[in-house]
N, C-alpha and C positions, 0 to 999 in steps of 0.2 A: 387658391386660397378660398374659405369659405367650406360650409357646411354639407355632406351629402344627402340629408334629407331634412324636412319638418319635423321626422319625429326628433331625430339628431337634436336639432335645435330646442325643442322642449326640453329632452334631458337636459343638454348646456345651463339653462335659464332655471332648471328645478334645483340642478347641482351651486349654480352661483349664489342661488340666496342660503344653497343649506349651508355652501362653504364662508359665508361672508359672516351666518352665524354663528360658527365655531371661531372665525376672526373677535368677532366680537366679545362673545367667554373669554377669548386669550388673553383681547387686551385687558378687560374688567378685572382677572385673575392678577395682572403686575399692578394695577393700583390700588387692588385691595389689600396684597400681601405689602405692597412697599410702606414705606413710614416716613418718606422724602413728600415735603409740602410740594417739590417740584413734578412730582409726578400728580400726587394724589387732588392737588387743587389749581396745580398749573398745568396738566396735561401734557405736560412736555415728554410728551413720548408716543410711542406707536408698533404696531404689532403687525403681523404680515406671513405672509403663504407665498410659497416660491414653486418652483418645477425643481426635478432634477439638477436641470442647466442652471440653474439660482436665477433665473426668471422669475422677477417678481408679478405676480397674477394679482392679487388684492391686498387690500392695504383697512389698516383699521380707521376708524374716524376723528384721527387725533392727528398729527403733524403730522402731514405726510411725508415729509421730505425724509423724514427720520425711516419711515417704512420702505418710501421708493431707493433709499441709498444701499439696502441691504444685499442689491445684488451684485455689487461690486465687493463686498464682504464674503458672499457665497461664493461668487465664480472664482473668486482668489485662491477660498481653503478648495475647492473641487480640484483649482490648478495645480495647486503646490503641497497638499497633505493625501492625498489619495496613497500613497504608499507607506511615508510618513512621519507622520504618526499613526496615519490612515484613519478613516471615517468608518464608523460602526454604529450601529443602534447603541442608543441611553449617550451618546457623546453628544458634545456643544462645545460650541469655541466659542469664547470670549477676545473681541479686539475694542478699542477706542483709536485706532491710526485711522486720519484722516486723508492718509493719502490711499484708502483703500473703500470708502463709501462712508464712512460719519464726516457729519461734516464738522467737528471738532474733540478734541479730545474730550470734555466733560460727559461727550456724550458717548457710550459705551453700549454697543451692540451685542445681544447671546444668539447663537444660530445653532439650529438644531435638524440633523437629517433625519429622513422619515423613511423608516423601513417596510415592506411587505413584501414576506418569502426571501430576505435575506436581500430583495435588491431595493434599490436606491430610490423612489419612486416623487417626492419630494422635498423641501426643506419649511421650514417656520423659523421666525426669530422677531425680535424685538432692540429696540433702540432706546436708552432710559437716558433723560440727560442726570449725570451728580452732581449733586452739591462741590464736590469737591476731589479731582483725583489728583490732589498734590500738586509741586510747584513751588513757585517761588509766594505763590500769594494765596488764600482761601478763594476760590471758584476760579474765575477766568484772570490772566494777568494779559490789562487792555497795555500795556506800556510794553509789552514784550516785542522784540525788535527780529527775530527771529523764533523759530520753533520749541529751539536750545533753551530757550527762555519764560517757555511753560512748562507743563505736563509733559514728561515724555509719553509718546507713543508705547501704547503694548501692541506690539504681532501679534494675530489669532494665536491661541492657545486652547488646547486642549483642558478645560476648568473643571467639564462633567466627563469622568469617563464611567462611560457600564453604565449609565445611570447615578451613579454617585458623585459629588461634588470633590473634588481632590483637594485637599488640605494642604498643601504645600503650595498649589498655584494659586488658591485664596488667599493664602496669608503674605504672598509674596502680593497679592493685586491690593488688599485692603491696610498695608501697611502704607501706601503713599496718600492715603488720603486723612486728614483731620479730624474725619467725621467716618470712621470706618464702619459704625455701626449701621448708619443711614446707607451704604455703599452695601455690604452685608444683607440688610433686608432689600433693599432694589434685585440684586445678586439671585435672590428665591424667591422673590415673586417672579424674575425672568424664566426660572428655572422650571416652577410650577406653570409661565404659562403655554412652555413649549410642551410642556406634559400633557396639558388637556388638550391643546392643540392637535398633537400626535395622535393621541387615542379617538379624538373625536372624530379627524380624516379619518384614520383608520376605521372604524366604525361607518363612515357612509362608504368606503372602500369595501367593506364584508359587505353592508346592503345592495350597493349597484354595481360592484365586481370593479377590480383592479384597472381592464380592460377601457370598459364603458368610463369610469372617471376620471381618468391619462390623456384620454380622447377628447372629452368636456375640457379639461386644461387646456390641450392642445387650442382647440376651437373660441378658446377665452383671448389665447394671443392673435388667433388669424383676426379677428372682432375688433380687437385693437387696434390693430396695425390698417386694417377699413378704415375703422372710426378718425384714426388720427390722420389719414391721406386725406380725406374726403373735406375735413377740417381746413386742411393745410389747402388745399385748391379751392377753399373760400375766401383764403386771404390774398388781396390785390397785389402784384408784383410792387417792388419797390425797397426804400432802403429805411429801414427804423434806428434810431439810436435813441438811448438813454443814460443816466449819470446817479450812480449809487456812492453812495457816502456810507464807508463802514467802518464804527465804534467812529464815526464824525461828532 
């Protein structure tokens, strides 16, 4: 594990701040375009850069948990859509199932693959919590007794294909909610910010070649996977507990 030279390591450190600034435009781009006080003055959401593998690499500076969940949303569609419906450039899947990386249904994840020369090279996506995807009640229902008794669950679906937004699995997503409109513009600001996203990797991908920034990623996760060992052997053996009270 670990880097094969210094200059190695300089590209790594040049490419992280350039990629962390295109995180950055992404996420800017879903709360400008959105019109939910949730996103736009609550921040309740977050934006994110993956590998191939839907390894998540960097995360934007708003909830994290909403960005680090995304790779359980990725590595799912890479599992189970690669033939298909299959994955192509201009596509995105849209899910809010929890038992797949959001951690509740309000909150509604777009994921979008990142092509150059036709292969697969990474992903982007974003996590927006709604105001409202339907249910028994407007937003969360805390009295639900089972899952049966909120929001159902959507399975990743193919929402953008080609690049275009499909009107048929729109209308079937923003019909469950009360506030479809608010749900609608969330919908294309996500849309728009995998777009800038896209082009803008792509873009330091033409400047430092396909090769040299696959490598950089790579070298992002060896750094991690350090970091959080070296971490972990500073804490004293022994046994922790703690006691969470949820919607207590």
């Amino acid at each position: 594990v670990g880097m094969s030279s210094k200059k190695d390591r300089i590209t790594t450190e040049i490419l992280r701040y350039k990629l962390m600034a295109v995180i950055d435009e992404s996420a800017i781009t879903v709360a400008r375009i959105s019109g939910s006080v949730i996103v736009t003055e609550g921040n309740d959401f977050n934006f994110a850069l993956a590998n191939a593998a839907g390894q998540v690499l960097m995360v934007g500076p708003y909830i994290v948990a909403h960005a680090a969940a995304l790779d359980g949303v990725i590595t799912h569609v890479v599992r189970e859509y690669c033939d298909n419906p299959g994955i192509n450039p201009g596509d995105m899947f849209l899910t809010n199932n929890p038992y797949l990386g959001v951690t509740h249904q309000n909150d509604v994840a777009l994921i979008c693959p990142i092509f150059h020369e036709e292969k697969l090279i990474a992903w982007c996506g974003s996590i927006a919590h709604q105001v409202d995807v339907g249910g028994p009640t407007l937003g969360m229902n805390v009295k639900a007794d089972s899952i049966y008794a909120e929001a159902l669950p959507i399975e990743p679906v193919k929402i953008v294909e080609g690049g275009r937004i499909r009107r048929d699995l729109e209308r079937e997503y923003l019909i469950r909610s009360r506030l479809p409109f608010l749900n609608a513009l969330d919908l294309r600001g996500q849309v728009a910010a995998n777009n800038v996203a896209a082009a803008k990797f792509l873009a330091v991908v033409q400047e430092y070649g396909c090769d040299v920034v696959l490598n950089a990623l790579d070298d992002l996760v060896d750094q991690a996977a350090l970091q959080f060992g070296a971490r972990l052997r500073e804490l004293a053996d022994g046994v922790r507990e703690a006691i969470t009270y949820i919607e207590g």
